[in-house]
MIMIVEX-584948 format. One record per residue: residue number from 1; x, y negated, z negated of N, C-alpha, C in turn. Coordinates in steps of 0.05 Angstrom, whole numbers, plus 5000, padded with zeros to 4 digits. Atoms other than C-alpha are relative to their C-alpha. Layout:
- NUM;X;Y;Z;X;Y;Z;X;Y;Z
...
//
This chain:
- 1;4993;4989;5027;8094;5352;4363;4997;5030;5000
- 2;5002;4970;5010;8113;5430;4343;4967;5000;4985
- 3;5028;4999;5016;8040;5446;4332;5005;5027;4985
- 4;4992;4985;5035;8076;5506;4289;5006;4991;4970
- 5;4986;5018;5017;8102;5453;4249;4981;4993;4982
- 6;5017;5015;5013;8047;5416;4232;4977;4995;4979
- 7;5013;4999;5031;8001;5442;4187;5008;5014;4971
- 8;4993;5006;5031;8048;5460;4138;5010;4984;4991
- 9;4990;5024;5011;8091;5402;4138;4967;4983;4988
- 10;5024;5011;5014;8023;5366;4130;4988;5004;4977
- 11;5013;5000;5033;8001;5401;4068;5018;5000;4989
- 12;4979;5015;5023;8065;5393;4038;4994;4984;4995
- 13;5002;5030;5024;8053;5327;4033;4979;4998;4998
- 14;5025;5007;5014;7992;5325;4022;4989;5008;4965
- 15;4994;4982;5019;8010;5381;3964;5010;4971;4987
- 16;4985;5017;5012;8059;5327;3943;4992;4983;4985
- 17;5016;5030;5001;8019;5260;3942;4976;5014;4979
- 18;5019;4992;5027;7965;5299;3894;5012;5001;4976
- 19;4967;4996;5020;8024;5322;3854;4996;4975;4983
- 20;4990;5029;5014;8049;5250;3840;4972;4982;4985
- 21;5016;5016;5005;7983;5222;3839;4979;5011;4961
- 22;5010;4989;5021;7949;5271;3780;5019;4988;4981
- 23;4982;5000;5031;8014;5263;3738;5003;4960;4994
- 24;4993;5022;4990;8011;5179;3759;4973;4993;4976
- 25;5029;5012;5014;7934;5169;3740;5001;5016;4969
- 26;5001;4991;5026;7942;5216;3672;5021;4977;4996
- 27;4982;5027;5019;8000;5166;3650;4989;4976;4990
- 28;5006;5036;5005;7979;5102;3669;4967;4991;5002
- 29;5033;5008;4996;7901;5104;3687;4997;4995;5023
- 30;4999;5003;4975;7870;5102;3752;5002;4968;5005
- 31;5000;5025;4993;7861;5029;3751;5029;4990;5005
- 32;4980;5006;5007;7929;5016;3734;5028;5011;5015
- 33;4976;4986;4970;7964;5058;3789;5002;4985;5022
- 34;5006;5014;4977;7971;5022;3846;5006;5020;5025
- 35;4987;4978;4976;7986;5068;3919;5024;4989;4996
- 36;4976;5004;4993;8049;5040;3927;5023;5016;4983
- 37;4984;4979;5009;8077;5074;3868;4999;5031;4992
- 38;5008;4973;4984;8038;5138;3890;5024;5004;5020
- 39;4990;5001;4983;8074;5133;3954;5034;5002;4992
- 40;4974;5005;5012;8144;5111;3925;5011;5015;4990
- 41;4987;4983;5012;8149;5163;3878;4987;5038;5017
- 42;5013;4973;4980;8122;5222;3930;5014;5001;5030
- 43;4975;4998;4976;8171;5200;3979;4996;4993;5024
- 44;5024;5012;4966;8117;5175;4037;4990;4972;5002
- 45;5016;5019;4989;8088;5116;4067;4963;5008;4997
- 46;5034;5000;5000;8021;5089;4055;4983;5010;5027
- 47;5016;4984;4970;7999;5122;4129;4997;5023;4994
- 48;5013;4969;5013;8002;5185;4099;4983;5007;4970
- 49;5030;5001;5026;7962;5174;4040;4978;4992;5012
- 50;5015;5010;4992;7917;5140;4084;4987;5018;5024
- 51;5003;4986;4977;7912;5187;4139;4981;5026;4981
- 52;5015;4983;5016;7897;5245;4085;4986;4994;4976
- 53;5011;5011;5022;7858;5210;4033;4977;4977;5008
- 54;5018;5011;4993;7829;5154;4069;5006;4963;4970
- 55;4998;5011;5018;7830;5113;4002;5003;5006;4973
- 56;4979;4988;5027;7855;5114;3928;4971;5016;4985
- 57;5013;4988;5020;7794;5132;3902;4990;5027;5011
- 58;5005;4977;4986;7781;5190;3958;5027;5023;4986
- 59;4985;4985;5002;7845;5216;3934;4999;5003;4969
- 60;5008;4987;5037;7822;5213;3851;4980;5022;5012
- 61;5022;4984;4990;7769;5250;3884;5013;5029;5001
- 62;4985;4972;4991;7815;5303;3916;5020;5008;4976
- 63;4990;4992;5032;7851;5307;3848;4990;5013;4989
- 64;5012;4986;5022;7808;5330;3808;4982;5022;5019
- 65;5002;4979;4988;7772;5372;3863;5018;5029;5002
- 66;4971;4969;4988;7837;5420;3876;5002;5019;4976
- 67;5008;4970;5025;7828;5447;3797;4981;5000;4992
- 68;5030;5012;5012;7759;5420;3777;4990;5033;5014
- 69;5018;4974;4981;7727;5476;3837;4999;5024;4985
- 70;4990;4981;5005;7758;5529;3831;4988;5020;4980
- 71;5009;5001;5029;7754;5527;3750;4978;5007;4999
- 72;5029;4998;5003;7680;5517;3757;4980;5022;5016
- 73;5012;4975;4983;7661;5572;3805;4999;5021;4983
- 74;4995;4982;5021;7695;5620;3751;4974;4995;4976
- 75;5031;5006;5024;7650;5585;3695;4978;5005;5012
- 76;5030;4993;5002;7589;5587;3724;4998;5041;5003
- 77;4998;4970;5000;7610;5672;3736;5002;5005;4983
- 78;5004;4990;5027;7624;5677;3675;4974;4995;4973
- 79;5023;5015;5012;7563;5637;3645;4981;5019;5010
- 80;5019;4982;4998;7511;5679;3686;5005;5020;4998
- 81;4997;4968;5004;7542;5750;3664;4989;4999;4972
- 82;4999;4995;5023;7540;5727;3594;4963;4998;4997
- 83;5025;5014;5002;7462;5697;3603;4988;5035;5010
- 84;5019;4974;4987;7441;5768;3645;5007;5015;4975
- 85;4990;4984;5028;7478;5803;3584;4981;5007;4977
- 86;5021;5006;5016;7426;5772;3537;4976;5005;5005
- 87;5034;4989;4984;7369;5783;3582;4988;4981;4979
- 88;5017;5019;5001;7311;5756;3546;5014;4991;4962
- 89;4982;5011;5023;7358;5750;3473;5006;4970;5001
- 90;4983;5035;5007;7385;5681;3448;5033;5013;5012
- 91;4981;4990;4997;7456;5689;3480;5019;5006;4990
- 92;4980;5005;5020;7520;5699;3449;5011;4977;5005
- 93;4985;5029;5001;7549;5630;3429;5029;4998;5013
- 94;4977;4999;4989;7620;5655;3435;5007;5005;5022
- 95;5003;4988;4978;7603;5695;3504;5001;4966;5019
- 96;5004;5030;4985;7586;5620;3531;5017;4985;5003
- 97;4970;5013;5000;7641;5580;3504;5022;5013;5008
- 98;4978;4977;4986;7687;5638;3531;4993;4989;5031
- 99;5013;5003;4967;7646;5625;3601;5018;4968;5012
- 100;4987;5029;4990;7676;5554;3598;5029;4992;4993
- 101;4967;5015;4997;7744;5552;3571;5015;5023;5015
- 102;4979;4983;4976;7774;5616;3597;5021;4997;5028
- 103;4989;5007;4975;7780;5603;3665;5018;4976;5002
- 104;4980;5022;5002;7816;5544;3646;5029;5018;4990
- 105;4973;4975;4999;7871;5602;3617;5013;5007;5024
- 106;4990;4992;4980;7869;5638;3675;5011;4978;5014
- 107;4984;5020;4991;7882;5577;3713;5030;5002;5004
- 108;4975;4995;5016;7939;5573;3672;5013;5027;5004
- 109;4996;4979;4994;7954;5641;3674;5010;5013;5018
- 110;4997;4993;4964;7960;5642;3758;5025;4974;5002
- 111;4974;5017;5005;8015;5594;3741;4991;4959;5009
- 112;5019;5024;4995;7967;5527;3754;5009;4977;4981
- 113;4994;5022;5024;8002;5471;3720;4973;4971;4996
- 114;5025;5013;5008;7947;5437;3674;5007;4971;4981
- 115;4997;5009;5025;7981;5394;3617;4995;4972;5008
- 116;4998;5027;4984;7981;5332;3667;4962;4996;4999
- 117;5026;5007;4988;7906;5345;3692;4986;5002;4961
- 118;5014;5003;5022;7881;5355;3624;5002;4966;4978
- 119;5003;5027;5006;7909;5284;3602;4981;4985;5018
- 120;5015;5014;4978;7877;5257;3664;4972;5001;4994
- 121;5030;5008;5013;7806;5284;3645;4998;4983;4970
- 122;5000;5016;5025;7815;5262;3580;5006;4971;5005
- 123;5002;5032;4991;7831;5185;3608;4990;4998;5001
- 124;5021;5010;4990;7783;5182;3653;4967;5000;4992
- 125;5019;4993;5020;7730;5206;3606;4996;4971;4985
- 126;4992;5029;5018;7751;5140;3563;5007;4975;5011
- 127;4978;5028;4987;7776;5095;3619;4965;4987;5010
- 128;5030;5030;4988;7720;5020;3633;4998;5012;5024
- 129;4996;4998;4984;7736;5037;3697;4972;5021;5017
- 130;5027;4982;5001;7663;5062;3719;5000;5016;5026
- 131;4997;4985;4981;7678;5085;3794;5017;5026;4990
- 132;4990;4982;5006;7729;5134;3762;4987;5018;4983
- 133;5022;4971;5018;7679;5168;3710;4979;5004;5015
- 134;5019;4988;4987;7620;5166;3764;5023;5025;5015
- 135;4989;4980;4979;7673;5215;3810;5018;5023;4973
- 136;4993;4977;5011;7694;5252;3750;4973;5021;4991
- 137;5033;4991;5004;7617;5261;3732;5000;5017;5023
- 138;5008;4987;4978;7606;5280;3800;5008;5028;5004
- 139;4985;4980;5003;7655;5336;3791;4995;5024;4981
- 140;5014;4994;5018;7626;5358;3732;4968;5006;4995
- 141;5027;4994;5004;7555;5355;3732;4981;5020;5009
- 142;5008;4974;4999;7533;5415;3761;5006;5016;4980
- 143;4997;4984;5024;7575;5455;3706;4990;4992;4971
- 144;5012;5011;5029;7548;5410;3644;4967;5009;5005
- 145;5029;5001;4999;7476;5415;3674;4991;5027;4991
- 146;5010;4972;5000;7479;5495;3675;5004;5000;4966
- 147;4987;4994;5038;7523;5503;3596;4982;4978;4982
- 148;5019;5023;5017;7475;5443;3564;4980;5019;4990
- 149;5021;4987;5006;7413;5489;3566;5018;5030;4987
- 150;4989;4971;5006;7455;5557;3555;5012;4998;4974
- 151;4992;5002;5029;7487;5525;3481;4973;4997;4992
- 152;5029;5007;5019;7420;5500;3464;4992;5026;4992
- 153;5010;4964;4999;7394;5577;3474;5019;5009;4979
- 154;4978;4981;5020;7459;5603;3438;4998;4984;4968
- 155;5002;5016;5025;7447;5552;3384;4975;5006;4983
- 156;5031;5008;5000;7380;5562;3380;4985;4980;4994
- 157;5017;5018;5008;7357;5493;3376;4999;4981;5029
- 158;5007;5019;4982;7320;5440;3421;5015;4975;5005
- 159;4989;5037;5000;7356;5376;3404;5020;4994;5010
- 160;4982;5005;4984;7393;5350;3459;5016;4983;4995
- 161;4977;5015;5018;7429;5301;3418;5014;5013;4987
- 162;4978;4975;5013;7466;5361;3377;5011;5014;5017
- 163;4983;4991;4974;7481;5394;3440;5008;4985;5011
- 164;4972;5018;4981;7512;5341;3474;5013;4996;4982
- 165;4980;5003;5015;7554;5326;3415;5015;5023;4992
- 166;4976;4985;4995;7575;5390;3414;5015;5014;5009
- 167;4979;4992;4974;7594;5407;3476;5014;4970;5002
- 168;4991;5021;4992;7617;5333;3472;5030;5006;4978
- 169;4981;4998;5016;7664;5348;3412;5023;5032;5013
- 170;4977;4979;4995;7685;5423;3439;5016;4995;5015
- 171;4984;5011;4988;7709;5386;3502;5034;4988;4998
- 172;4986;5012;5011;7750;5341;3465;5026;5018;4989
- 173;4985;4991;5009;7780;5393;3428;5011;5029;5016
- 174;4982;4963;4982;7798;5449;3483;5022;4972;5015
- 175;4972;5022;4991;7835;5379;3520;5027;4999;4982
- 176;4975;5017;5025;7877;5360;3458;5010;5031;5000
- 177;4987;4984;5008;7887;5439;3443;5018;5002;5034
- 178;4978;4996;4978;7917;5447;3522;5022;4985;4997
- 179;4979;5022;4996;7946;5380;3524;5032;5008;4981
- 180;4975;4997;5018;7992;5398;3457;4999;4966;4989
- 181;5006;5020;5017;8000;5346;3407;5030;4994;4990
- 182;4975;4996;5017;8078;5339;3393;5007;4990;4975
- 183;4991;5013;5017;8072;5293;3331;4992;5011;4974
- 184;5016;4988;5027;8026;5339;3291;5017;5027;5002
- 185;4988;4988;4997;8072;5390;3317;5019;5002;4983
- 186;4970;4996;5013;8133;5359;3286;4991;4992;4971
- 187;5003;4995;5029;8097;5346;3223;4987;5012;4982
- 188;5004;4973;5003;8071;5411;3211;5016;5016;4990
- 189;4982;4986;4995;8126;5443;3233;4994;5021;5013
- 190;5010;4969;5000;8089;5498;3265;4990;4987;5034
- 191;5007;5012;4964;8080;5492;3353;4980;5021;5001
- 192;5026;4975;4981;8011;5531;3369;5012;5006;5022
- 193;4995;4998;4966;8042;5538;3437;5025;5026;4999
- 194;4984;4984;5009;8090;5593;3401;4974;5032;5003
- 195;5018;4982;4993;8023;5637;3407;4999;5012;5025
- 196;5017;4987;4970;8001;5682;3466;4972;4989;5006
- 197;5031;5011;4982;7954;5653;3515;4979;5012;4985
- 198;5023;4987;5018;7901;5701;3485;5006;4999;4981
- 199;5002;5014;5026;7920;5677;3419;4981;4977;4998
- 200;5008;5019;4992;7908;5616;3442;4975;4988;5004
- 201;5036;4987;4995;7845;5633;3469;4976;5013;4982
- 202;5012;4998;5022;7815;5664;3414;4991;4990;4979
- 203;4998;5024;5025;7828;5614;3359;4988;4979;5010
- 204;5003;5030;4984;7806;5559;3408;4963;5009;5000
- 205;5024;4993;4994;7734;5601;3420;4987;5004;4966
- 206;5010;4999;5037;7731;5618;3342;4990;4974;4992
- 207;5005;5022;5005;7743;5549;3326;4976;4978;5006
- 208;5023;5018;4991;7691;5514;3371;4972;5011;4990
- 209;5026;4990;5011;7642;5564;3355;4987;4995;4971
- 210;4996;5012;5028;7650;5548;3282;4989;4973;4998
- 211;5003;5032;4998;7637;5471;3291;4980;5002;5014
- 212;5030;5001;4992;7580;5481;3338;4983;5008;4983
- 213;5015;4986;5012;7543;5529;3292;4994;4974;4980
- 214;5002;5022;5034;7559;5475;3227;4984;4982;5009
- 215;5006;5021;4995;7541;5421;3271;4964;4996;5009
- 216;5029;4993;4995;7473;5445;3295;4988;5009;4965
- 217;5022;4992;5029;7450;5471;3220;5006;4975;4982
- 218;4993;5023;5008;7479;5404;3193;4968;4983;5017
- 219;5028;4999;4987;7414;5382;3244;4976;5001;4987
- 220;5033;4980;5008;7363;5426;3224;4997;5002;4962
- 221;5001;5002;5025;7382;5417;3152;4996;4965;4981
- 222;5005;5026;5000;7370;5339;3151;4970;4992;4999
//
């Protein structure tokens, strides 16, 4: 074999088979995919899914790895500028939630098509399917472990039941705002997606910050 050849034909398809498989498991669910119509609609034989993946769930794995990383390297850079920023202060709330959705912009931004992977977390977040949320956890849990303690701070409160609900709710609602919503769209009449990215971005950091703040003094006011 052209050993010039070979390692880019190889990550083509390997490029490919991620491709099909992100926009496959956001549709239908990982359970509910089977390889074959991985394979089928990516244009390869099960030897090459098998060869670079190993198995289907090595390759949910490598799914969500290829933007999950990346993403999360940025957040946690942006999370400890905003935290040294504050020094020994309570942090800024918005500085934080900026730390975590931004880089999901940029992403976007570097031309990183998301609208697929953002259904996908959003499935697998909700899908029985418990091997698929342990390997999206896995993916995740370094960046929830660091931002958990850093809202509590910006919130200023202890109760780890109000902070997980509302980093559990902001989640929710930076997915649905990427994803796009076309039905509230068309009965509106009005496409958020007519905004600039930093529109986008702004309104989306306003907003959450807004709902965390309510949601924590809604708390402390009980």
């Amino acid at each position: 074999m052209n050993r010039t050849l070979e390692t880019p034909v190889r990550h083509a398809t390997k490029e490919k088979i991620l491709d099909v498989a992100e926009r496959l498991f956001a549709d239908h669910g990982f359970a509910a995919t089977p390889l074959r119509q991985i394979t089928a609609e990516a244009g390869v034989n099960l030897a090459a899914v098998n060869y670079h993946f190993h198995s289907k769930e090595a390759l949910l794995s490598a799914v969500l790895e290829r933007k999950v990383q990346p993403v999360n390297v940025r957040r946690i850079e942006l999370l400890d500028r905003a935290l040294s920023e504050a020094g020994e202060s309570r942090p800024s709330l918005k500085k934080v939630i900026r730390a975590f959705i931004q880089p999901v912009f940029e992403a976007r931004g570097a031309g990183i098509e998301l609208s697929s992977f953002s259904r996908l977390m959003a499935r697998l977040a909700s899908e029985p399917d418990e091997w698929a949320v342990a390997v999206m956890s896995r993916h995740m849990q370094a960046v929830i472990e660091r931002f958990i303690p850093a809202f509590a701070a910006a919130l200023g409160t202890g109760n780890r039941v109000t902070v997980a609900w509302a980093a559990h709710l902001s989640m929710g609602t930076m997915a649905h705002s990427l994803m796009g919503l076309p039905v509230v769209h068309k009965m509106t009449g009005f496409d958020p997606c007519v905004s600039t990215p930093g529109e986008h971005l702004e309104r989306l950091i306003s907003y959450i910050a807004g709902g965390m703040r309510a949601l924590a003094e809604r708390e402390r006011s009980r």
